[in-house]
C-alpha positions in Angstrom: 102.9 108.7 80.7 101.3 111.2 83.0 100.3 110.7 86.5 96.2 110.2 86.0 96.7 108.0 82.9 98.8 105.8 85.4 96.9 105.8 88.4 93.4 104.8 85.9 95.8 101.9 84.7 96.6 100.7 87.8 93.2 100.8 89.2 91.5 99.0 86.1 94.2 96.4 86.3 93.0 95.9 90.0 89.3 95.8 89.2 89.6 93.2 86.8 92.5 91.1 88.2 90.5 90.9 91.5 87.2 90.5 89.3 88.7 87.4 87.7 90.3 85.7 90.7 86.6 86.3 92.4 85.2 84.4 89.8 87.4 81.8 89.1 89.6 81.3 92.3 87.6 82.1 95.3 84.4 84.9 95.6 86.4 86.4 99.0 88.4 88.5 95.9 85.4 90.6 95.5 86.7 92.3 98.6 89.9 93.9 96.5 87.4 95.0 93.9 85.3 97.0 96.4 88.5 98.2 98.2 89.9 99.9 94.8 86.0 101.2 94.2 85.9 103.0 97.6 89.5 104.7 96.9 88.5 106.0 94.1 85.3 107.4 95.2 87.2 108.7 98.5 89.9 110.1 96.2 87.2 112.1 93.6 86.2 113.6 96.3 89.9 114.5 98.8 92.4 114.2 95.9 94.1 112.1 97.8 95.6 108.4 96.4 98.4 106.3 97.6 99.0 105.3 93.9 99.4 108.5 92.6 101.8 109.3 95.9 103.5 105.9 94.6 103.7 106.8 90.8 104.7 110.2 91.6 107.6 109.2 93.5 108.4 107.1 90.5 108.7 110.0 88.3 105.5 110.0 86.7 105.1 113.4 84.9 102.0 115.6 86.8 98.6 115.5 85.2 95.3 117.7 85.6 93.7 115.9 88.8 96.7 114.6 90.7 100.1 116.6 90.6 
């Protein structure tokens, strides 16, 4: 699995984990969901992202956007 495919993974798991538990635990979870949309709006536009950093590290292969 290559880096981006990995990073878009993790990030959908977050948005909809945190999705759920906002509408079926407590609404305060929205938080999490805006949190993951911000870092990947700030990382479209810096290339930076502490989960590709993370996966990298875990010997993801490189992909197109993050290497």
């Amino acid at each position: 699995m290559s880096l981006d495919s990995a990073v878009m993974r993790f990030a959908g798991v977050v948005v909809l984990t945190s999705a759920l538990l906002a509408h079926f635990v407590h609404p305060a979870w929205i938080y999490l969901t805006m949190f993951a949309g911000a870092n990947m709006l700030q990382a479209s536009f810096t290339g930076f992202c502490p989960a590709a950093m993370v996966f990298k590290a875990m010997g993801a292969k490189p992909g197109c956007t993050f290497e």
